[in-house]
C-alpha positions as CSV (number, residue, x, y, z in Angstrom):
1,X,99.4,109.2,105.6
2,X,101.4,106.8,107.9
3,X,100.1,106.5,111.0
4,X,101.2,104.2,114.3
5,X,99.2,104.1,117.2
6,X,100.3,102.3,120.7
7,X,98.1,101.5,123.3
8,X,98.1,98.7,126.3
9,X,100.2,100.3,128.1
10,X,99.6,100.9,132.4
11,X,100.5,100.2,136.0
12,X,101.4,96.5,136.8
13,X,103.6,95.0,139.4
14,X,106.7,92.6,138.9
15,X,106.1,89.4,137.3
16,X,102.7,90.4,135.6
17,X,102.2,90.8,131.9
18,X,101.2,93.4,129.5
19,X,100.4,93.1,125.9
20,X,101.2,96.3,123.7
21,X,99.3,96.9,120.9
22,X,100.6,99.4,117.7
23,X,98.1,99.8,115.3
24,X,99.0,101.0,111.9
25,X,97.7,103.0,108.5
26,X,99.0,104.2,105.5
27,X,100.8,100.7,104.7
28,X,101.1,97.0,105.3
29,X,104.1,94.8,107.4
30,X,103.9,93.3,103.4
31,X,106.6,95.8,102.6
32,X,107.5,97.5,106.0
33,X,109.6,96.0,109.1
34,X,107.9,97.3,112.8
35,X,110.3,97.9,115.6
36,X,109.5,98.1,119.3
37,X,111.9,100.4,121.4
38,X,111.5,101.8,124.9
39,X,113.4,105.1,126.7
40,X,113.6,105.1,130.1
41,X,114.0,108.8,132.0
42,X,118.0,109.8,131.2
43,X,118.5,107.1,129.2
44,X,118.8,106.4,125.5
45,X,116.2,105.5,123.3
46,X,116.9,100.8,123.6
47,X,116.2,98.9,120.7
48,X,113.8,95.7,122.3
49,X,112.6,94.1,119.4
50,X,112.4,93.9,115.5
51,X,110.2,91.7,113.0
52,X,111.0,92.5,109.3
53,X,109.0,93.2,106.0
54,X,106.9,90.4,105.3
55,X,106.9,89.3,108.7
56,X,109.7,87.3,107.5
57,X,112.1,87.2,110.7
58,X,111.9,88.6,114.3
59,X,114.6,89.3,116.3
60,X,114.9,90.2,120.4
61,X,117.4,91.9,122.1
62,X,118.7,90.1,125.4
63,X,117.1,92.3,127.9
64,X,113.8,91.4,127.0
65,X,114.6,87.7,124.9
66,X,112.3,84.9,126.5
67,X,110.0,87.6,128.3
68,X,108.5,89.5,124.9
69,X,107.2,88.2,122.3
70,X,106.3,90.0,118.9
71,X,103.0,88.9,117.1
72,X,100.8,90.7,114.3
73,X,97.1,90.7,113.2
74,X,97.0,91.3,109.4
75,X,93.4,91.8,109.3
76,X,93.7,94.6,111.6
77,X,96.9,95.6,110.8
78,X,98.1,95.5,113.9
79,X,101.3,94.6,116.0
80,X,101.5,93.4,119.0
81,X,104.7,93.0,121.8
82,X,103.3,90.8,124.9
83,X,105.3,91.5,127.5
84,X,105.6,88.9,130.1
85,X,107.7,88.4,133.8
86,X,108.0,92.2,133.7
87,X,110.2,93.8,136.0
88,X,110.9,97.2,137.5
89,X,113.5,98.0,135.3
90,X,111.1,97.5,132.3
91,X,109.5,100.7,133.3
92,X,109.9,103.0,130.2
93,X,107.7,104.9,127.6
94,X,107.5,101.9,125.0
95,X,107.0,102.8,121.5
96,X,106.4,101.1,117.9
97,X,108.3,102.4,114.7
98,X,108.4,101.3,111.1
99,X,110.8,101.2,108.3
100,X,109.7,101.4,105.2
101,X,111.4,99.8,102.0
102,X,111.5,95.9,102.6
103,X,114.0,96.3,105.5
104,X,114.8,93.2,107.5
105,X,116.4,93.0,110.7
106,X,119.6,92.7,111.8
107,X,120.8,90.7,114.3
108,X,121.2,93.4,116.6
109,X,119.4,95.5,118.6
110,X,116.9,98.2,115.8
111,X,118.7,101.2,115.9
112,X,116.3,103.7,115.9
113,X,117.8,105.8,113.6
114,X,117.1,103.1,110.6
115,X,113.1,103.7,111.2
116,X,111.1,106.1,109.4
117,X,107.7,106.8,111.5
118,X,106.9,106.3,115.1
119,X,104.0,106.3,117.5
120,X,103.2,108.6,120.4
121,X,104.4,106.0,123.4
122,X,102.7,104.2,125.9
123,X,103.5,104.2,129.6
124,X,104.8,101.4,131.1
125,X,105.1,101.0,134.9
126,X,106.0,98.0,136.6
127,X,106.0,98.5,140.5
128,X,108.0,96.3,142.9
């Protein structure tokens, strides 16, 4: 059964750091790309980030380009999104996803409707 699990997430102010953690079961990044998306309240589900089967290439949409940065723990089979310089407007539920069948990234932001399973979401809250 495939399973993605986020944690990390909390209460920090502007300009602090989190790092996101979406721990996975039921398959490997060998074959399966892992997307990080967040959804702010009345707004549509953003596309943030993308690193493709194989951990092969990693892409970042502008919004969060220079500030997040992907990373993975094979051994643990784990993903990671470190989240630096956060702002208030980064404040969203922040969720992994992963799509299966060797997918690779475009160079655009994931569209979430190209990813198979997701986790539950973590809060993130970034105060001014």
């Amino acid at each position: 059964e495939v399973q993605l699990v986020e944690s990390g997430g909390g209460l920090v102010q502007a300009g602090g750091s989190l790092r996101l953690s979406c721990a996975a079961s039921g398959f490997t990044f060998d074959d399966t790309a892992i997307g990080w998306f967040r959804q702010a309240p009345g707004k549509e589900r953003e596309g943030l980030s993308c690193i493709s089967y194989g951990l092969s290439s990693t892409y970042y949409a502008d919004s969060v380009k220079g500030r997040f940065t992907i990373s993975s723990d094979s051994a643990k089979n784990t993903m990671y999104l470190q989240m630096n310089s956060l702002k208030p407007e980064d404040t969203a539920v922040y969720y992994c996803a992963a799509a299966s069948g060797w997918y690779t990234c475009p160079d655009t932001p994931p569209p979430p409707d190209e990813y198979d399973y997701w986790g539950q979401g973590t809060q993130v809250t970034v105060s001014s």
